[in-house]
N, C-alpha and C positions, 0 to 999 in steps of 0.2 A: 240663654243666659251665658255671659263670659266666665268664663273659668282662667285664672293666673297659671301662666306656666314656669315654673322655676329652673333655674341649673342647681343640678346636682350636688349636695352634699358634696361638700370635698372635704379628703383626711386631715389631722391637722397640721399633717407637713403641707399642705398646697394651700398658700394666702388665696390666690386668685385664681382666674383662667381670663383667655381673650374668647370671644366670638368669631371663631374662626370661617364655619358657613352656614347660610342659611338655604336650606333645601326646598323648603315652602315660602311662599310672600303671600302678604294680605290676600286675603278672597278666597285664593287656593285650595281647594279641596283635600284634606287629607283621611286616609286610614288611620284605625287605632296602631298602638305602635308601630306607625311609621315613623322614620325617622325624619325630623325634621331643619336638627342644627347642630353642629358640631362643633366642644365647646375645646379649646387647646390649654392643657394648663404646661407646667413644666416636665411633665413625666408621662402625661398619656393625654389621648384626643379620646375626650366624655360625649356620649353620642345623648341628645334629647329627644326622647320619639313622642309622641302625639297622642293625648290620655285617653282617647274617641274618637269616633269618627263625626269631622264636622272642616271646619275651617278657618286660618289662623284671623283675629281680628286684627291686631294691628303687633307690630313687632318693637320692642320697648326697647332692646338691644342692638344696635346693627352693629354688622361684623367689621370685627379689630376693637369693639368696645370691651371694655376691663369689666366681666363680673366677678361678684364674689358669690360663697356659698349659698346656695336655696335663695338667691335672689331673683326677681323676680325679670324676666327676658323676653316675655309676650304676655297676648293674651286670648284666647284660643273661646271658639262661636261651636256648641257640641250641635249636633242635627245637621242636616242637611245642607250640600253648599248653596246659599242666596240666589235670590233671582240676578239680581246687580252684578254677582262672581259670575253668574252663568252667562250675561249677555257681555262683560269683559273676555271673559273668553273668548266667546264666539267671535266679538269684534277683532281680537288679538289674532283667533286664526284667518278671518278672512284681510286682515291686515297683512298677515302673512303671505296669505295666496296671490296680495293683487300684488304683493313684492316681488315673489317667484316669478310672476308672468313677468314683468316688466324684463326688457330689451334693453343694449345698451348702449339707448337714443339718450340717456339721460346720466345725467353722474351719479348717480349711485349704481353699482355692480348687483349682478342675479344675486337673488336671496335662495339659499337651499332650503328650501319648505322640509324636509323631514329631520334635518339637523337641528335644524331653529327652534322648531316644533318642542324637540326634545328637551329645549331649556327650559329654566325655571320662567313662570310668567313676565317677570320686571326683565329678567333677560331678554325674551322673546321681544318685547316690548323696543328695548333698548336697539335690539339687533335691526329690525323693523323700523323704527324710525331712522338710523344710521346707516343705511342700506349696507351692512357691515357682513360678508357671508363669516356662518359660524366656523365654517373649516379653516378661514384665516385666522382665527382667536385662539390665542394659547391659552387653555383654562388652566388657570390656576389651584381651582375650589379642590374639593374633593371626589376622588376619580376623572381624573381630569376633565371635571362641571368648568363651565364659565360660569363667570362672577360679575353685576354691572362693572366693577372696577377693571376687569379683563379687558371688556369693549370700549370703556375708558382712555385706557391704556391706549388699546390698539388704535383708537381715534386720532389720539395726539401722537401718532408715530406719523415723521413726512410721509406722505405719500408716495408709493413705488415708480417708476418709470417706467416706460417699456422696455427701457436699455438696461443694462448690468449695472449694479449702485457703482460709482469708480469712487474711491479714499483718495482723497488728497496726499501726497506723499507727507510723513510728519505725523498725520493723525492716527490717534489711537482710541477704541474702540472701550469704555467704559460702561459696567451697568452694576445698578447699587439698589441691592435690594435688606430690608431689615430681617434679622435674625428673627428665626423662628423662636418661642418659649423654650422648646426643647433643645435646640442649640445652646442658646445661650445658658441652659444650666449644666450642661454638659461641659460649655466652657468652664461656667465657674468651679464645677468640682473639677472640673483637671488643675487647674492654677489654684485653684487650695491643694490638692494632693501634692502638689507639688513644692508651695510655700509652707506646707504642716506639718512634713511628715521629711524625715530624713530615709530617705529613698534609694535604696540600691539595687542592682541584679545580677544575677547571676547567669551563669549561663552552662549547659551541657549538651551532649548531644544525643539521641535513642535511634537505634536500628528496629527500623519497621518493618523488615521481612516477617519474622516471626506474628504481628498481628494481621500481615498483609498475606501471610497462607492459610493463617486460623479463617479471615474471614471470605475467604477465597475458598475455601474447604465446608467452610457451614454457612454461609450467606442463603443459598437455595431455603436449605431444611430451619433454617432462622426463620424469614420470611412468611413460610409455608407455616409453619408451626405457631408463630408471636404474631402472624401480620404486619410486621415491622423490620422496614431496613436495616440490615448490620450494619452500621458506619463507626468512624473511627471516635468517636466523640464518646461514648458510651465504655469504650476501651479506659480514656483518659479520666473521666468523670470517675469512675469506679477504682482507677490507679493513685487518684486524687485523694478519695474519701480515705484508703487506706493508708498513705503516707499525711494525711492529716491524724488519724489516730496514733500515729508512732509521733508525731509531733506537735504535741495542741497548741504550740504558741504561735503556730502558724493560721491553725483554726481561731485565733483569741482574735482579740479588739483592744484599741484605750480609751477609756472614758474617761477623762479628768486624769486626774493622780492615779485612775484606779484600773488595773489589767478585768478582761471580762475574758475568759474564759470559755468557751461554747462547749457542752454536752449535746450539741447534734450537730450536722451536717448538710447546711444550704449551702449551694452551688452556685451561685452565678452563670449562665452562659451567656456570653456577650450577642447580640443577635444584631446584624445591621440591616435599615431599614429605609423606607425612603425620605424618613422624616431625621434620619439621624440614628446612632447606637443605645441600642435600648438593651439592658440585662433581666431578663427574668430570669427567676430561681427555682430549680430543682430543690425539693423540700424532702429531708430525711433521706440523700442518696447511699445512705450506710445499709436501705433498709429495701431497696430498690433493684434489682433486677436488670440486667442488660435490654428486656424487652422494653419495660416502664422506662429508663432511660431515654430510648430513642423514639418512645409515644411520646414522652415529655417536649423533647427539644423540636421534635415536628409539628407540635400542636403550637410552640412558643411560635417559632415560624412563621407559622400559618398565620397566626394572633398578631406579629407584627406586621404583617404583610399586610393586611387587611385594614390595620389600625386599629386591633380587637382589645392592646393589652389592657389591663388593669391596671391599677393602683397597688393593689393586693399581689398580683405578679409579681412584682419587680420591688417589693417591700424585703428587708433585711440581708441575709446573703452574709455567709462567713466566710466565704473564699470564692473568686472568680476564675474564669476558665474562659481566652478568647482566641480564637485562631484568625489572623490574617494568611494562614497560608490558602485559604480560600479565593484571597486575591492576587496570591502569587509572593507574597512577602517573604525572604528569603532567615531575614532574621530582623529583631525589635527589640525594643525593652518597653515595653507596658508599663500605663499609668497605673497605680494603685485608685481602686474604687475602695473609696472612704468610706464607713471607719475598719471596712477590713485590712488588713495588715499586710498580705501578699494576694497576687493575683498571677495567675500561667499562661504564658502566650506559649501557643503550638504555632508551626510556619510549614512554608509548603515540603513537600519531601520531595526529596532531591538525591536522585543516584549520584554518588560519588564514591570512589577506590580508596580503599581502607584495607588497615595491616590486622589481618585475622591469621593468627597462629605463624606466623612468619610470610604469613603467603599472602597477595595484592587480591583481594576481590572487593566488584563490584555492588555497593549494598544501596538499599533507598535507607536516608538518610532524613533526619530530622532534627533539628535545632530546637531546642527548651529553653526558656526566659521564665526565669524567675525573680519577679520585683517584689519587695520586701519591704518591713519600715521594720528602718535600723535600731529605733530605739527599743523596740520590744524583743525583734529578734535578730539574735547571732549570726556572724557567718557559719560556724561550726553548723546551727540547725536548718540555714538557709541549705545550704551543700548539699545536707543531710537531706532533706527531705525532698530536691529535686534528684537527687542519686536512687535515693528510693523506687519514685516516679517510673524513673530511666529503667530497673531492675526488674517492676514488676511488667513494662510494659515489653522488654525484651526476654521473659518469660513467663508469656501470660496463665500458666499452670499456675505460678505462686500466686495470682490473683485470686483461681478459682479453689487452690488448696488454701489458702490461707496462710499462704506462707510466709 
C-alpha cells in the first residue's frame, strides 16, 4: 500500500523551501530513516528520511520545485523492493559492466564501473547511456552526489580536444549560476539592516597577551579536565555577556515604537559554512561556563559543516559575535543582524609596537568593531561598553572575580 510522504513542518517564519536533492528515485530501495531528500528553505537544509523500509513509488516533487509546509513530495511502496526495482537494477548494473569493458573503438569514453555504481539509479542510468565517466562530473547535490542535471550540464559543455583549450584574445570567461535560498536571505537582511537601521561603529583596540598566557598556561589541564579546547571565543562570549549587563540597551531590540529590553543573554556566533553564513545561538551565556562555551560553538561547527543546523538553532539572538580574523581580516565594520541592535567583530591579532609605560614593546594586538543602531543607542554607551569589553579581556581576573 502507498503511503504519502510529506516535507516538514516549517516555522512560521519559513513560507516555503525548494527541493534541493533527491537521494532515492522510483524503485529504489530504501531503509527506514534513511535519508532520502533534501529540502532547502532560507535558513536551513530539512533533511526527509524514509518512514520504513520499502521503496520510493513515484516522486511528486523533483528538485528546484517550490514546496510548502507538510505538503505532500512522493509517495513511498513499504515491504520489500519489487521484482521490476530488482531486475532495473540488475539491468542498470550489467549496463554498467558492458560500459566499463568497452574500448576506445567507439565514442563514447571508459565508464568507471565503481564510481558509477555509486550514484543514484536515474544517475547511473543517465551516466550509462551518455558514455559520460563519473570522475568527469562536478556533483553539485549533496556531498558532492551527482545530479541528472550535473551530466546535463556536463553534456552540453564543447567537447575537450586533445590540445590545450587556446581563448581567443578579447574573450572572457563568464558562468551564471542562481542564488541559493540561503544566500539570497542573507542578501536581503544585510540591505534591510542597512536601509533600517541607522548604523554606526566604532572601533578600539585589546592586548591579547594576557589571554594568550592564561590559555597557554591552562590549555593542557582545561582539555584534560572539560574535554574541551580552550579557544579565544569562549574568553569573548563571556566578556560579552558581562559588558551587556552593565549596558542593556545594547542587549535590547525595536519593535515598532516600542524598545524590548532582554532579561537574558543569547549570543549569536556567526559560523561560516559552505552554503553561506549561518548564526546559531549560545542560549543563557550569563549562566554558562567557559567549558559549555566552547562544547557549544564546536557542536554549532560541527552542525554547520554537516548541514545539521536547525531552525531552532539559529532562532532569536540578543547580541552577535563574529570574527573574520579567522580569514585573516585585519579590521571591518559588521552588518548589524536584525532586530538586535549591535553585533562584535573580532579580527586577526597582529604583533604590532606599542607605547607601554614610556617604553616601545612588541604586543599581539587585536582590533574590535562595534556596530550599533543609532537610534536606540548612544555613542557615550557604544564606547562604553566596547571599553568594557577591552578591560575585562586585558584582565581576565575581573572576568573571573566579577569585577
Amino acid at each position: 500500500m502507498a503511503t504519502e510522504i510529506k516535507a516538514p513542518v516549517f516555522p512560521e517564519s519559513v513560507a516555503d523551501g525548494t527541493v534541493a536533492t533527491w537521494h532515492k528515485q522510483p524503485g529504489e530501495a530504501v531503509s527506514r530513516d534513511e535519508v532520502i531528500c533534501d529540502i532547502e528553505t532560507d535558513k536551513v537544509v530539512l533533511e526527509v528520511v524514509a518512514p520504513a523500509d520499502g521503496t520510493i513509488a513515484s516522486i511528486v516533487k523533483n528538485e528546484g520545485d517550490t514546496v510548502l509546509s507538510a505538503e505532500v513530495i512522493a509517495t513511498f511502496e513499504e515491504g520489500a523492493v519489487s521484482g521490476a526495482a530488482q531486475t532495473e537494477a540488475v539491468q542498470s548494473e550489467e549496463k554498467v559492466e558492458q560500459a566499463a569493458s568497452q574500448t576506445q573503438a567507439g565514442n563514447a569514453p571508459v565508464v568507471e564501473r565503481v564510481q558509477v555504481a555509486d550514484q543514484a539509479p536515474a544517475v547511473r542510468k543517465a551516466l550509462t547511456e551518455t558514455g559520460i565517466a563519473a570522475s568527469d562530473v562536478d556533483g553539485t547535490g549533496r556531498g558532492g552526489r551527482i545530479t541528472k542535471e550535473d551530466v546535463a550540464n556536463h553534456q552540453a559543455k564543447p567537447a575537450a580536444s586533445a590540445t590545450p583549450l587556446s581563448v581567443a584574445v578579447g574573450e572572457r570567461i563568464e558562468k551564471r549560476v542562481p542564488m541559493t535560498r540561503l544566500r539570497k536571505r542573507v542578501a536581503e537582511r544585510l540591505l534591510a539592516a542597512t536601509q533600517s537601521t541607522a548604523m554606526l561603529t566604532t572601533f578600539n583596540e585589546v592586548n591579547m597577551k594576557p589571554i594568550m598566557e592564561m590559555r597557554a598556561q591552562y590549555k593542557d589541564a582545561f582539555e584534560k579536565r572539560h574535554g574541551a579546547r580552550l579557544g579565544f571565543m569562549s574568553f569573548f562570549v563571556k566578556a560579552a555577556t558581562e559588558a551587556l549587563k552593565r549596558y542593556p540597551a545594547v542587549n535590547a531590540s525595536i519593535d515598532g515604537d516600542d524598545i524590548v529590553y532582554h532579561g537574558y543573554y543569547d549570543i549569536g556566533v556567526a559560523v561560516s559554512s559552505e552554503r553561506g553564513l549561518v548564526v546559531p545561538v549560545l542560549r543563557d551565556t550569563d549562566r554558562m561556563n567557559y567549558a559549555e562555551v566552547e562544547n557549544g560553538i564546536r557542536a554549532y561547527a560541527g552542525k554547520a559543516r554537516d548541514g545539521k543546523l536547525g531552525i531552532e538553532d539559529m532562532t532569536g539572538g540578543t547580541f552577535t559575535i563574529t570574527n573574520g580574523g579567522t580569514f585573516g581580516s585585519l579590521l571591518s565594520t559588521p552588518i548589524l543582524n536584525t532586530p538586535q541592535t549591535a553585533i562584535l567583530g573580532m579580527h586577526k591579532i597582529q604583533e604590532r609596537p606599542m607605547a607601554v609605560n614610556g617604553q616601545v614593546e612588541i604586543l599581539p594586538m587585536m582590533y574590535l568593531a562595534l556596530s550599533y543602531d543609532h537610534r536606540l543607542i548612544d555613542g557615550k554607551e557604544a564606547v562604553g561598553f566596547l571599553v568594557a569589553i577591552k578591560e575585562l579581556l586585558e584582565e581576565p581576573a575581573r572576568l573571573i572575580l566579577d569585577l
